[in-house]
VEXTI-284885 format. One record per atom (N, C-alpha, C): x, z, y; atom name. Coordinates in steps of 0.05 Angstrom, whole numbers. Layout:
# residues N
{atom {X, Z, Y}, 'CA'}
...
END
This chain:
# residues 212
{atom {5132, -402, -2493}, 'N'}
{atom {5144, -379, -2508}, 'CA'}
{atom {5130, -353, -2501}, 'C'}
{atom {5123, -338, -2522}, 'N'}
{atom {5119, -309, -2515}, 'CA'}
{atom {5133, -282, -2530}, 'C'}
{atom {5150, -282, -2506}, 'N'}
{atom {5171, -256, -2519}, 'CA'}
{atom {5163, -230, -2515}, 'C'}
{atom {5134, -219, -2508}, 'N'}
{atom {5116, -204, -2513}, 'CA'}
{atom {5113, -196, -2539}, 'C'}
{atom {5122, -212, -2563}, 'N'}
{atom {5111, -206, -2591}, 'CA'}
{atom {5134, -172, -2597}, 'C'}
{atom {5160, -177, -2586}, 'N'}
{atom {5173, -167, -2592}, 'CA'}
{atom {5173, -127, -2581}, 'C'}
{atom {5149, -132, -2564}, 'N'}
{atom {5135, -109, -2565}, 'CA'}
{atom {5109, -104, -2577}, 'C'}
{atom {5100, -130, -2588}, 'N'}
{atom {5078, -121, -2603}, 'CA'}
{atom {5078, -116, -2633}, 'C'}
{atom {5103, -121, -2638}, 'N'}
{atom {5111, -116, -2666}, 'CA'}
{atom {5141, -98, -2663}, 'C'}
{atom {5147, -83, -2649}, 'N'}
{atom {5168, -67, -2649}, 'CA'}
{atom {5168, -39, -2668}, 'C'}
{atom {5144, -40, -2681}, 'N'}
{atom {5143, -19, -2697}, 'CA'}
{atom {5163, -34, -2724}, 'C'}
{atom {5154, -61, -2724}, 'N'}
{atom {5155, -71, -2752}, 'CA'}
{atom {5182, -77, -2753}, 'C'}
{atom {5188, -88, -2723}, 'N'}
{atom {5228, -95, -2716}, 'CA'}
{atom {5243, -71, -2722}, 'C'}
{atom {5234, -49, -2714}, 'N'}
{atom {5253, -25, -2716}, 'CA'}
{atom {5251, -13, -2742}, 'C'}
{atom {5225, -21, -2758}, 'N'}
{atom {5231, -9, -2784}, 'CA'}
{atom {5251, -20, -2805}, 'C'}
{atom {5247, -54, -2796}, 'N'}
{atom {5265, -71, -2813}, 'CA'}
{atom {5298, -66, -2802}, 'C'}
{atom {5295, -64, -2779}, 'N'}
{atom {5326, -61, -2768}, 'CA'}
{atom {5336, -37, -2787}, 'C'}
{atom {5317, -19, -2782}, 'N'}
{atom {5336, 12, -2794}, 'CA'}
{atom {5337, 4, -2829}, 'C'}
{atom {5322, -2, -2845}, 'N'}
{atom {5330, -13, -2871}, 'CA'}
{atom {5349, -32, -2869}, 'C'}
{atom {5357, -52, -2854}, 'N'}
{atom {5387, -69, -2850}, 'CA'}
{atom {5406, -50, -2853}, 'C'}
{atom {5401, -30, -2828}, 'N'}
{atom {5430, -18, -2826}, 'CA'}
{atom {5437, 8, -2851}, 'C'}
{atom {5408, 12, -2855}, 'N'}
{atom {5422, 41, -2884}, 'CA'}
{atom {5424, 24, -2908}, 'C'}
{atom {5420, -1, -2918}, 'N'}
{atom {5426, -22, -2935}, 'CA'}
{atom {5452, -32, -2934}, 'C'}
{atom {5461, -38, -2910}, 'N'}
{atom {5490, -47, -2900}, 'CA'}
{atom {5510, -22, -2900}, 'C'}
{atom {5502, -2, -2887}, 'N'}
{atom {5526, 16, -2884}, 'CA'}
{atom {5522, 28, -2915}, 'C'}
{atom {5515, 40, -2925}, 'N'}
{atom {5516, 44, -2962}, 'CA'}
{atom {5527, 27, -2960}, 'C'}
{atom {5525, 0, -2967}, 'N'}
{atom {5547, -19, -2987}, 'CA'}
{atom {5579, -23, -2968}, 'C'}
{atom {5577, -24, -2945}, 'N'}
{atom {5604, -21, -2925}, 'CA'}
{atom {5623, 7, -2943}, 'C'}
{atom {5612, 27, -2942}, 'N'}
{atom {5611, 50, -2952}, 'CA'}
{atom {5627, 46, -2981}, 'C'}
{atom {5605, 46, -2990}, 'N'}
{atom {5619, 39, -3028}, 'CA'}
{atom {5638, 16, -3032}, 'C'}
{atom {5630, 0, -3022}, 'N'}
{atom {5646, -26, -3030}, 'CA'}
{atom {5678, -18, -3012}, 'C'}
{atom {5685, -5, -3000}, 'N'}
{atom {5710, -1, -2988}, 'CA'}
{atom {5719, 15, -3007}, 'C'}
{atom {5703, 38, -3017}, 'N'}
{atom {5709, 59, -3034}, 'CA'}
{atom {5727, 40, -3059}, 'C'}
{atom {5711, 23, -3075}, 'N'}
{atom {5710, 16, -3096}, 'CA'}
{atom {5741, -8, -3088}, 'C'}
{atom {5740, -33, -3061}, 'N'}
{atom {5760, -39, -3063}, 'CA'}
{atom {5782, -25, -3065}, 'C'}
{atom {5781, -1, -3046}, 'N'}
{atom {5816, -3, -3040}, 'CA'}
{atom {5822, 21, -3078}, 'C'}
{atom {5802, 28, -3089}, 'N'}
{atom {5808, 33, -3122}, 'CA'}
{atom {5823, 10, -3133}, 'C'}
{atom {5806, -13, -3129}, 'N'}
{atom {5824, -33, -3140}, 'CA'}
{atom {5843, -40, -3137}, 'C'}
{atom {5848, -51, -3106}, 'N'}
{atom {5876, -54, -3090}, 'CA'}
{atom {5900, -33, -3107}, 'C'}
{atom {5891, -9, -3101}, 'N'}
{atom {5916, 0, -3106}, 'CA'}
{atom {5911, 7, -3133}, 'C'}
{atom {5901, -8, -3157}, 'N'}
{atom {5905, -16, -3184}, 'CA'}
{atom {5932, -28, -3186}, 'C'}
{atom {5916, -57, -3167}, 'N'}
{atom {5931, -85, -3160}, 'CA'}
{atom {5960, -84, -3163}, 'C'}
{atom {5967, -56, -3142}, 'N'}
{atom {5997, -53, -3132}, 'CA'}
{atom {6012, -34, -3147}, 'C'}
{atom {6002, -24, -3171}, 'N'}
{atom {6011, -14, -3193}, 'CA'}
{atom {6034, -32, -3210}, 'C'}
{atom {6054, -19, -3217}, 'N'}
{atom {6081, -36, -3226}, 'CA'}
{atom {6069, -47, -3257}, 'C'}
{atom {6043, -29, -3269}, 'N'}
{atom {6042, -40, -3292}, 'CA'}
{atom {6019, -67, -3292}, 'C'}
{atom {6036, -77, -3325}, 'N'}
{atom {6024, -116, -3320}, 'CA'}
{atom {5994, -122, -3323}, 'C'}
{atom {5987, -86, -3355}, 'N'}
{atom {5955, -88, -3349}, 'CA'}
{atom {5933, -87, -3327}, 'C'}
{atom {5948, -63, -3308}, 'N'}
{atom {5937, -51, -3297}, 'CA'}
{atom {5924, -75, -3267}, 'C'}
{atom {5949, -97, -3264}, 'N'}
{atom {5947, -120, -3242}, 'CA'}
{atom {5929, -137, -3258}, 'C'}
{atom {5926, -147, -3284}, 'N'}
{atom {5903, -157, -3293}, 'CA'}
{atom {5880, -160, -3290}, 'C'}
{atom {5881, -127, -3301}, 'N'}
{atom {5855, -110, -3300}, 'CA'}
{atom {5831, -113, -3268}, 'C'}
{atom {5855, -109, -3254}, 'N'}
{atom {5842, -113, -3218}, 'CA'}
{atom {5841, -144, -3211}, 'C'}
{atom {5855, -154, -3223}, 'N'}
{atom {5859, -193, -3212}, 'CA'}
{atom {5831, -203, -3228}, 'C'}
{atom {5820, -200, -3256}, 'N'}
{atom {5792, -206, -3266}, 'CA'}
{atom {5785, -193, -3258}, 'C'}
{atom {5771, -175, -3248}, 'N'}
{atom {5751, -160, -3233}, 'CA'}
{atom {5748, -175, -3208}, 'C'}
{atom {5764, -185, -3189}, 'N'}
{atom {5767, -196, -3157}, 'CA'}
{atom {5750, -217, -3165}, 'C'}
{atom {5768, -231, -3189}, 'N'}
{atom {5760, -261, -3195}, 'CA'}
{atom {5733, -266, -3203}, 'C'}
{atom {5725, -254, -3222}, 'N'}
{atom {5697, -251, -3224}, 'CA'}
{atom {5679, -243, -3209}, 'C'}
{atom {5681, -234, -3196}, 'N'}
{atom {5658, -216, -3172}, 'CA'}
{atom {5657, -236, -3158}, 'C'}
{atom {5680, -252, -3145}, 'N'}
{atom {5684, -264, -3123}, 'CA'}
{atom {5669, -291, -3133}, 'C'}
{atom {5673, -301, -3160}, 'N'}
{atom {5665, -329, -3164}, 'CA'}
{atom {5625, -329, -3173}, 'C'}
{atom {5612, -299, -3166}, 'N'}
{atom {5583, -294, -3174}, 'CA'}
{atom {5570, -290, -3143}, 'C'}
{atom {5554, -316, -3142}, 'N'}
{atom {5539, -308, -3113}, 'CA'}
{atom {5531, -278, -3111}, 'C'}
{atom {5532, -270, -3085}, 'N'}
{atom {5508, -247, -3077}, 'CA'}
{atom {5487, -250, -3093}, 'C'}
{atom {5466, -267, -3091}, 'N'}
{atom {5445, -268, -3090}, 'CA'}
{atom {5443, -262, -3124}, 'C'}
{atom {5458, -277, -3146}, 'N'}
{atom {5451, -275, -3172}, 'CA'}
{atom {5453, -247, -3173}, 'C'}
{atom {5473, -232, -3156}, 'N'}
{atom {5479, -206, -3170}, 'CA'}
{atom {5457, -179, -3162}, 'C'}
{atom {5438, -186, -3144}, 'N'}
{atom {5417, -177, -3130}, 'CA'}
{atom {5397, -178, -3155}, 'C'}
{atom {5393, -208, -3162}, 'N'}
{atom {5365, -210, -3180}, 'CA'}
{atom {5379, -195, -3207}, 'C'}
{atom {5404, -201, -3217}, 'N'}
{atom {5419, -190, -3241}, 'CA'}
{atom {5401, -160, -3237}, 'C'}
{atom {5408, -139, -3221}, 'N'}
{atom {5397, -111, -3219}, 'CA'}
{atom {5366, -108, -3215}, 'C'}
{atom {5357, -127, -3201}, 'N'}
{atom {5321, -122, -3198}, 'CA'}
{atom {5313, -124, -3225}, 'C'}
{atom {5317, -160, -3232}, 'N'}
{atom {5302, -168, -3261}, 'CA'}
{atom {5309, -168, -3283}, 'C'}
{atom {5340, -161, -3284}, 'N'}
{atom {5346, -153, -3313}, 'CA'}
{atom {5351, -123, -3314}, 'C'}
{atom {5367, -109, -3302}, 'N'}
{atom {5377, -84, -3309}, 'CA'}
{atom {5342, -62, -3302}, 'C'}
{atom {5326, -75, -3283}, 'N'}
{atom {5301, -67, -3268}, 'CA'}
{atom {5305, -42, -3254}, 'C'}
{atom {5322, -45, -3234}, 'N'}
{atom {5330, -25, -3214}, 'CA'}
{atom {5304, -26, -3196}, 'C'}
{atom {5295, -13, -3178}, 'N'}
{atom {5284, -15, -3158}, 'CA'}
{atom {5294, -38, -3136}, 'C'}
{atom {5280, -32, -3118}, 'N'}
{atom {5298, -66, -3099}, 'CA'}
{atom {5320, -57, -3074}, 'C'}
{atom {5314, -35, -3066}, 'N'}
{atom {5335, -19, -3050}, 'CA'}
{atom {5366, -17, -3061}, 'C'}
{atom {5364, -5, -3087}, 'N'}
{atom {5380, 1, -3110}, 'CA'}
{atom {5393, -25, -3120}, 'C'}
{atom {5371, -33, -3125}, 'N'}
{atom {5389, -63, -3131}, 'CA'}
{atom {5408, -78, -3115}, 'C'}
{atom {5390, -79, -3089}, 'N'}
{atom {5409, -90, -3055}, 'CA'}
{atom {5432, -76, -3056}, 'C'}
{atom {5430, -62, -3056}, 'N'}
{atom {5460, -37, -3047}, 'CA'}
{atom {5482, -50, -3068}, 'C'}
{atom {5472, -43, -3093}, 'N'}
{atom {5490, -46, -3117}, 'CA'}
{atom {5502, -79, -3119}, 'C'}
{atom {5490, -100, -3113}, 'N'}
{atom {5494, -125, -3110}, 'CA'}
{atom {5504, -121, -3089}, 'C'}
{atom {5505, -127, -3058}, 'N'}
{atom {5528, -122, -3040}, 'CA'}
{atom {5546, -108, -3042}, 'C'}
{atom {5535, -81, -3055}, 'N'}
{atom {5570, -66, -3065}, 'CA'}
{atom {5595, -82, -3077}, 'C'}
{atom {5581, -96, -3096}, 'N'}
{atom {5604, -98, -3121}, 'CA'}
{atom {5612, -127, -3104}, 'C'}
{atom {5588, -140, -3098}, 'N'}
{atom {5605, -175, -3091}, 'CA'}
{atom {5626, -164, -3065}, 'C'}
{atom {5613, -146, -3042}, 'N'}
{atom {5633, -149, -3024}, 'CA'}
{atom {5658, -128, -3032}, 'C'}
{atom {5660, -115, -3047}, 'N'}
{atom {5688, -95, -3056}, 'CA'}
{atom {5701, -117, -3064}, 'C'}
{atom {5700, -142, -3082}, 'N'}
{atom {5717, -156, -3095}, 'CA'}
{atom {5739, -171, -3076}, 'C'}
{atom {5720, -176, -3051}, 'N'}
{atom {5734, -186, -3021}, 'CA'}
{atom {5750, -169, -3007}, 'C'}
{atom {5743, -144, -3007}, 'N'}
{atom {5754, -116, -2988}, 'CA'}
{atom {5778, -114, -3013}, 'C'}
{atom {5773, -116, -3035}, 'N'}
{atom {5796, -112, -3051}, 'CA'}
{atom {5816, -134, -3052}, 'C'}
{atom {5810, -158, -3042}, 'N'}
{atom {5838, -172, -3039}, 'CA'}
{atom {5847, -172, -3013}, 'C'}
{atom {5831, -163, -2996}, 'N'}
{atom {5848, -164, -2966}, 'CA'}
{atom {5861, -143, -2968}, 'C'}
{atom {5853, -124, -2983}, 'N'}
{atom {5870, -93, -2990}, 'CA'}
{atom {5899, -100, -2992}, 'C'}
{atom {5892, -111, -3016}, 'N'}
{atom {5913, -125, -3044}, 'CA'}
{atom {5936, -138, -3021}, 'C'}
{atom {5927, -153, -3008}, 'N'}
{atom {5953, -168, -2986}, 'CA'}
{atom {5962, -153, -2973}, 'C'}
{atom {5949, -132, -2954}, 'N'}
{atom {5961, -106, -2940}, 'CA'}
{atom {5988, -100, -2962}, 'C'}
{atom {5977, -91, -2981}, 'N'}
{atom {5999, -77, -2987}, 'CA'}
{atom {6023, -97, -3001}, 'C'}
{atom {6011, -121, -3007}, 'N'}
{atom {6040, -137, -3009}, 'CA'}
{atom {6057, -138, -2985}, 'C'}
{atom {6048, -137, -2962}, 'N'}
{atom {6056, -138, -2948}, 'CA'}
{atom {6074, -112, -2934}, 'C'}
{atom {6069, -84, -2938}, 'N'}
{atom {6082, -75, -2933}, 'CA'}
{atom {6118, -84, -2953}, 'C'}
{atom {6133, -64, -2942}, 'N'}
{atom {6163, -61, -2946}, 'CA'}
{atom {6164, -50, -2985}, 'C'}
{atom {6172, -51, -3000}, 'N'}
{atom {6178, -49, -3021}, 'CA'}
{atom {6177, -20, -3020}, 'C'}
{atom {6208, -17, -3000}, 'N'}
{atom {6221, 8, -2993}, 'CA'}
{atom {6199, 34, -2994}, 'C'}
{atom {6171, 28, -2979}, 'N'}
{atom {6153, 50, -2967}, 'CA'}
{atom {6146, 60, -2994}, 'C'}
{atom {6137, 35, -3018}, 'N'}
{atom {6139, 54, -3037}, 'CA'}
{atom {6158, 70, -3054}, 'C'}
{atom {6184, 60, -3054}, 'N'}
{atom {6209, 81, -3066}, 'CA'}
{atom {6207, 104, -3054}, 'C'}
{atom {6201, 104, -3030}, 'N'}
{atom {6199, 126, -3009}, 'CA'}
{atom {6190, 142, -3013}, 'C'}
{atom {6156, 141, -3019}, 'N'}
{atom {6139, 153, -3017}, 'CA'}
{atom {6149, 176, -3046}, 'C'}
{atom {6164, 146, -3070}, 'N'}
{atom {6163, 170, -3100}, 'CA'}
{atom {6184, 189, -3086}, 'C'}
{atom {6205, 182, -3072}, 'N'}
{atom {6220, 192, -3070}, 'CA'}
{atom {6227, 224, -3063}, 'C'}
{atom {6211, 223, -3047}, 'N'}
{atom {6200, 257, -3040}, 'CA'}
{atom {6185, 268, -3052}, 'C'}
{atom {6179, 252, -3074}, 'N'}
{atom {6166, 286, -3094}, 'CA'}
{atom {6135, 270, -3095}, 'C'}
{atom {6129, 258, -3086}, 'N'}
{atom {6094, 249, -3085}, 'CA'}
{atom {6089, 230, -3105}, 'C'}
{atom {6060, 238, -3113}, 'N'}
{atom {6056, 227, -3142}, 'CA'}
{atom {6038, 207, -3130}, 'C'}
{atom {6028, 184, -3152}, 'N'}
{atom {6024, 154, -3138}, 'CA'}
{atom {5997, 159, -3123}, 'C'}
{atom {5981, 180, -3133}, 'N'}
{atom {5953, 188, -3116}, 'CA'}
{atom {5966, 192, -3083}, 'C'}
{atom {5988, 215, -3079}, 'N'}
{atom {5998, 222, -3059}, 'CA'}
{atom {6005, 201, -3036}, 'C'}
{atom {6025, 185, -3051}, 'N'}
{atom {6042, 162, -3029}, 'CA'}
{atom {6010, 144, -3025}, 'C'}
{atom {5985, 136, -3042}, 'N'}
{atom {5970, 117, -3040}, 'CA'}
{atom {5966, 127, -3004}, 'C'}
{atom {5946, 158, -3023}, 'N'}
{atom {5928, 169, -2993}, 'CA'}
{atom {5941, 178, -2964}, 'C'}
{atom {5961, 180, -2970}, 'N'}
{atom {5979, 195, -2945}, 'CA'}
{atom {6006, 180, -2932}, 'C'}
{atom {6013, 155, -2943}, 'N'}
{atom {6034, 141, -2937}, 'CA'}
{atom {6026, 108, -2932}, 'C'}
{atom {6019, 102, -2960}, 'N'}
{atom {6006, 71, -2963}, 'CA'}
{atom {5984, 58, -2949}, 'C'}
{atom {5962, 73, -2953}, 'N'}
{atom {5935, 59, -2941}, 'CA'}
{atom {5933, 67, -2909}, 'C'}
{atom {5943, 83, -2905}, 'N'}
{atom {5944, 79, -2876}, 'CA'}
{atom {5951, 56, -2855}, 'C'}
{atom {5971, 50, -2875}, 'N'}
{atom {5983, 21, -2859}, 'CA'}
{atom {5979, 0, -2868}, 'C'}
{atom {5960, 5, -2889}, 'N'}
{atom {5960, -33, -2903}, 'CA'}
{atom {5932, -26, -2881}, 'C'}
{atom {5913, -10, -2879}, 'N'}
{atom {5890, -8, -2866}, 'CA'}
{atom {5891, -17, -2831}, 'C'}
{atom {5923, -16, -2818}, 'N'}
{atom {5932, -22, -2799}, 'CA'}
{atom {5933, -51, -2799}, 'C'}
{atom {5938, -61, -2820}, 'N'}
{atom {5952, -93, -2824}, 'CA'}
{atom {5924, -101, -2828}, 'C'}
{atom {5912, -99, -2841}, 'N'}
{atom {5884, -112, -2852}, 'CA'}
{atom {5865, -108, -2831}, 'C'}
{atom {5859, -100, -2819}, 'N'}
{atom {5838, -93, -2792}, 'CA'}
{atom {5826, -119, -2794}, 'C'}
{atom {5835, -140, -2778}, 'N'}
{atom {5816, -154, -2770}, 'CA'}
{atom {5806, -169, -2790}, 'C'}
{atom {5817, -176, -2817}, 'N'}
{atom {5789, -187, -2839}, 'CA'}
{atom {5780, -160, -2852}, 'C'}
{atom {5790, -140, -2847}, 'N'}
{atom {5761, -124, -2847}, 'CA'}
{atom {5741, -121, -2838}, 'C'}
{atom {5736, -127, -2811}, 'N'}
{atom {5717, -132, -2790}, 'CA'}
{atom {5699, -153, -2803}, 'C'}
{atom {5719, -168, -2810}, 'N'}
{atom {5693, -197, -2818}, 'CA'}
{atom {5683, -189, -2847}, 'C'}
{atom {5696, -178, -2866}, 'N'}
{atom {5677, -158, -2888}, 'CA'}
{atom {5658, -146, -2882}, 'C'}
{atom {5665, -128, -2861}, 'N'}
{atom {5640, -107, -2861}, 'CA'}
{atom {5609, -128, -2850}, 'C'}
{atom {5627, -141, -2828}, 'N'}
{atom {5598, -163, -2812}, 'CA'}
{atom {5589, -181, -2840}, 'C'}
{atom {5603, -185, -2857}, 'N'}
{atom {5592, -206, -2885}, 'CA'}
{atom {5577, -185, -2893}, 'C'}
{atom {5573, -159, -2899}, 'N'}
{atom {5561, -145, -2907}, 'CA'}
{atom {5535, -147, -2893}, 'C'}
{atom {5532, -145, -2873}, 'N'}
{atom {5509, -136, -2856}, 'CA'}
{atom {5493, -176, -2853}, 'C'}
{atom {5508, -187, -2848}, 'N'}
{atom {5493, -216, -2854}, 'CA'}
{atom {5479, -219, -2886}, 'C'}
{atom {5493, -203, -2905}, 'N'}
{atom {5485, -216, -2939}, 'CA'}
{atom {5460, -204, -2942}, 'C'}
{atom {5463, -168, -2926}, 'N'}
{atom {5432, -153, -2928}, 'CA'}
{atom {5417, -173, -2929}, 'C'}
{atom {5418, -201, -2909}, 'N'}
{atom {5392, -220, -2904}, 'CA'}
{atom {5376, -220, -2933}, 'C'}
{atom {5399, -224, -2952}, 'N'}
{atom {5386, -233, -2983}, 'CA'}
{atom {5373, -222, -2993}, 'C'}
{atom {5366, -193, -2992}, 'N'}
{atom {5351, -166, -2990}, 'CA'}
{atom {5318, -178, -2997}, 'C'}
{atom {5321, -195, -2973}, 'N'}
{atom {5285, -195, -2971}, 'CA'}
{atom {5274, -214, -2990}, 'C'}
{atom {5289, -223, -3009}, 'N'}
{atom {5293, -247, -3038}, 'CA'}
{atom {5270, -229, -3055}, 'C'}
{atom {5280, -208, -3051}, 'N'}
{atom {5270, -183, -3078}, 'CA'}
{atom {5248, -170, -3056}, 'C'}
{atom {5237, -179, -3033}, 'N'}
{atom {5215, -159, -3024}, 'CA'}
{atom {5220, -142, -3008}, 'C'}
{atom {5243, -133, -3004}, 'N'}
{atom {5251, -112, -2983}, 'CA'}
{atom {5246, -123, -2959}, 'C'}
{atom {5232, -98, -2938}, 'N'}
{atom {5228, -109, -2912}, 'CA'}
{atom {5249, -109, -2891}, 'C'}
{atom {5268, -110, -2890}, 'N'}
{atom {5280, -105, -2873}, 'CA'}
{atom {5285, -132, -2852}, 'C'}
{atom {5301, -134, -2834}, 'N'}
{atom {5301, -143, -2801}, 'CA'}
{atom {5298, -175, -2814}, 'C'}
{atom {5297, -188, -2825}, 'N'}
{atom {5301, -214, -2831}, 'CA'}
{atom {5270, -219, -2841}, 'C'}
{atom {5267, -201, -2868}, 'N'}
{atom {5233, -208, -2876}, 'CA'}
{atom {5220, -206, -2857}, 'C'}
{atom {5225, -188, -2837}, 'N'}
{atom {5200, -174, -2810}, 'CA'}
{atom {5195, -192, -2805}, 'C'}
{atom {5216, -222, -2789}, 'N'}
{atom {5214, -246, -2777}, 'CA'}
{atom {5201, -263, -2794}, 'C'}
{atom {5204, -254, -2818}, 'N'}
{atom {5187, -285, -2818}, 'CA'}
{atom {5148, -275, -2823}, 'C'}
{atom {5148, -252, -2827}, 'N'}
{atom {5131, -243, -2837}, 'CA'}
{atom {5117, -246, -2793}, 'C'}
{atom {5132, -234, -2782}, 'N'}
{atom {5113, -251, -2755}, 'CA'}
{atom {5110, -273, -2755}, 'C'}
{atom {5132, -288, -2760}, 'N'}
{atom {5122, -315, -2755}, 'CA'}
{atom {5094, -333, -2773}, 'C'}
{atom {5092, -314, -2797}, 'N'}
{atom {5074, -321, -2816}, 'CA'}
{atom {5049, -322, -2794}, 'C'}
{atom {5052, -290, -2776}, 'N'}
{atom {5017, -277, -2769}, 'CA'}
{atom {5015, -296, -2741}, 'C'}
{atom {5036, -303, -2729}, 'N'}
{atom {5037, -308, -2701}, 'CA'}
{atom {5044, -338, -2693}, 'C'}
{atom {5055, -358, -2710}, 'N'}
{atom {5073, -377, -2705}, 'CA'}
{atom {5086, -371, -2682}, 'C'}
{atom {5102, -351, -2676}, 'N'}
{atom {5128, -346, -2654}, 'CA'}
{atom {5153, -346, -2675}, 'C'}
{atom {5156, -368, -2687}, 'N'}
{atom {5183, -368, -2707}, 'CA'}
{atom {5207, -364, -2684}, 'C'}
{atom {5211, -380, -2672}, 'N'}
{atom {5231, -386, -2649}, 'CA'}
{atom {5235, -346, -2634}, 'C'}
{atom {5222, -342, -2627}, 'N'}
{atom {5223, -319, -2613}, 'CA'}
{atom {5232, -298, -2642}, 'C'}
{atom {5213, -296, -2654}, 'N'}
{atom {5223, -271, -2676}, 'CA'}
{atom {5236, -276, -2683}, 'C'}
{atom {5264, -296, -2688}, 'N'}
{atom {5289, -316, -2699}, 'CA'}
{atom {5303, -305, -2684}, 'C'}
{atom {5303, -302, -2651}, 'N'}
{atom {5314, -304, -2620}, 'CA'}
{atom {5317, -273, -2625}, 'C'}
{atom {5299, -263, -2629}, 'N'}
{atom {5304, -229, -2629}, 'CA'}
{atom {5317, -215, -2647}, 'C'}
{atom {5322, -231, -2675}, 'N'}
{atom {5333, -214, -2695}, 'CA'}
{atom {5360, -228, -2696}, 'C'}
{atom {5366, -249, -2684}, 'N'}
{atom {5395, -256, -2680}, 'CA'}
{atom {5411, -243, -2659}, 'C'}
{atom {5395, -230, -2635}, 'N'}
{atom {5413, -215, -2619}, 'CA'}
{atom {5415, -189, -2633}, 'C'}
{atom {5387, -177, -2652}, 'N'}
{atom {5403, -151, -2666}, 'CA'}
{atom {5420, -158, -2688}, 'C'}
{atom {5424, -179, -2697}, 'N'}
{atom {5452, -178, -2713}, 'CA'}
{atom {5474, -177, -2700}, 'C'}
{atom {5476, -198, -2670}, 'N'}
{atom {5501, -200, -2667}, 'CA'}
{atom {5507, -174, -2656}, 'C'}
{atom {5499, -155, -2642}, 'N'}
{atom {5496, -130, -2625}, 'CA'}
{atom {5511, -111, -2654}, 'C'}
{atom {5497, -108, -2669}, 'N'}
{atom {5505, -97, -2698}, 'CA'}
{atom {5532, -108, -2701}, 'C'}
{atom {5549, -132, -2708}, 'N'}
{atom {5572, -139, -2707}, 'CA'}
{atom {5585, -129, -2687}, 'C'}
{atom {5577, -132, -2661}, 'N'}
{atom {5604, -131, -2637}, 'CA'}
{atom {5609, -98, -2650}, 'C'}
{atom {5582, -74, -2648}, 'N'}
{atom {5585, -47, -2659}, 'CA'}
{atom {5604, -47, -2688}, 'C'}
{atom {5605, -63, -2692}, 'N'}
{atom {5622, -56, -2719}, 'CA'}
{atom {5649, -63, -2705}, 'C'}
{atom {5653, -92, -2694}, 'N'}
{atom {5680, -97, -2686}, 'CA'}
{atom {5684, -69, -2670}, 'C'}
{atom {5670, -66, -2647}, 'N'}
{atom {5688, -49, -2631}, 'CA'}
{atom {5698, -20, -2647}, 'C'}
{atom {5675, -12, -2664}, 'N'}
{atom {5695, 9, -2678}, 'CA'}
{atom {5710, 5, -2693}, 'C'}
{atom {5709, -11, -2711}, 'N'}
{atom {5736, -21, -2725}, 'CA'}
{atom {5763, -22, -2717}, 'C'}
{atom {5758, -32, -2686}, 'N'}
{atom {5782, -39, -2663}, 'CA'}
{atom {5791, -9, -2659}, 'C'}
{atom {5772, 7, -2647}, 'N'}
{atom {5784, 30, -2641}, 'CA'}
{atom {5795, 57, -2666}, 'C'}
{atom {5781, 51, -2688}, 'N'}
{atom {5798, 57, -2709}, 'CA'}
{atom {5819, 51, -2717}, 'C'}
{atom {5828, 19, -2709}, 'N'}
{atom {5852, 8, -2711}, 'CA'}
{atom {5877, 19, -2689}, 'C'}
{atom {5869, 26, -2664}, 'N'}
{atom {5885, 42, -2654}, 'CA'}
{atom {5890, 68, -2664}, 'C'}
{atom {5879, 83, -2667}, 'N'}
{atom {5880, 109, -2675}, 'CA'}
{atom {5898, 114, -2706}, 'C'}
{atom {5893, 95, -2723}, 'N'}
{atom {5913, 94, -2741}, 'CA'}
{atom {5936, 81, -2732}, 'C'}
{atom {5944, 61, -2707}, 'N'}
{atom {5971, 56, -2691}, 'CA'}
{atom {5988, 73, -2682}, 'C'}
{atom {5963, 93, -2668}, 'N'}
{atom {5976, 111, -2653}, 'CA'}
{atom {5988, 143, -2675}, 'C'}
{atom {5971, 143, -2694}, 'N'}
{atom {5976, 158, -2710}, 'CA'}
{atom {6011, 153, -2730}, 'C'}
{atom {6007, 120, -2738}, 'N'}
{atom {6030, 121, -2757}, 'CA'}
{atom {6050, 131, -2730}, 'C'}
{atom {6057, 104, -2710}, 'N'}
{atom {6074, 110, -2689}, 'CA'}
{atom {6078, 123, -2679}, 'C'}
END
């Protein structure tokens, strides 16, 4: 074994790493944006309006990543960055939007009589009453969203983008050190996850400590 490569190509590791993570956090980013829009479609008393968000989940959810990547490169002819983002956006919001969607089944009925009750209009009780606590309840398959996010970037390098996954194989192309440049970009993924879990976790307190 020579784990030497990983300083002889650390220009190429750290360039691909940093395209992983501004690839991943954009779509973490939007695709939260865009679920919890839906979600709280979802939890709207009207019958179109739960439709409307239940095909959208269903569809997104039943279209690989990967088709919806090439969908933006070779049909719509986005660029390949543009395209990455926009394909992880939409497939992983359709996910973030049903774990949403259960949070708030899950809250009390009551929280929302509540919320109309004092005067707050459905924007109001969403941002300042509701999502705080379905965001309390949902934590930990959020965690595994955001980490599905940062694993799917892999598909990225389908369309050419260099980031932390192409780098590897593109050494292993110049070097045959597959095993080692495999060995190196799997501890920066998992390192990237635990960083997501642990802040997630500690966000999850802070909205604990906040409702309570």
């Amino acid at each position: 074994m020579k784990w030497s490569i990983a300083w002889e190509y650390r220009e190429a590791l750290l360039n691909g790493l940093m395209l992983t993570l501004q690839i991943s956090a954009v779509s973490i980013v939007a695709s939260t944006i865009i679920g919890m829009v839906v979600a709280c479609v979802a939890s709207l008393p009207g019958f179109f309006a739960r439709r409307i968000a239940s095909a959208y989940v269903e569809m997104l959810r039943n279209i690989p990543v990967v088709v919806k990547i090439f969908f933006f490169y070779f049909a719509v002819g986005l660029d390949a960055i543009p395209a990455a983002m926009l394909g992880l956006t939409l497939h992983q919001s359709a996910y973030i939007a049903d774990v949403l969607a259960s949070g708030f089944r899950a809250l009390p009925r009551e929280q929302f009589e509540a919320a109309y009750a004092v005067g707050h209009s459905e924007l109001q009780s969403f941002v300042h009453i509701l999502l705080p606590q379905v965001f309390r309840i949902v934590m930990p398959p959020m965690i595994t969203q955001y980490i599905e996010v940062v694993k799917n970037s892999a598909i990225a390098m389908m369309i050419g983008i260099e980031e932390l996954t192409f780098q590897t194989q593109q050494i292993e192309a110049e070097t045959f050190r597959g095993f080692e440049a495999a060995s190196i970009a799997t501890i920066a993924y998992i390192v990237i996850a635990l960083v997501i879990a642990g802040s997630m976790g500690a966000l999850a307190n802070r909205l604990k400590a906040g409702i309570t």
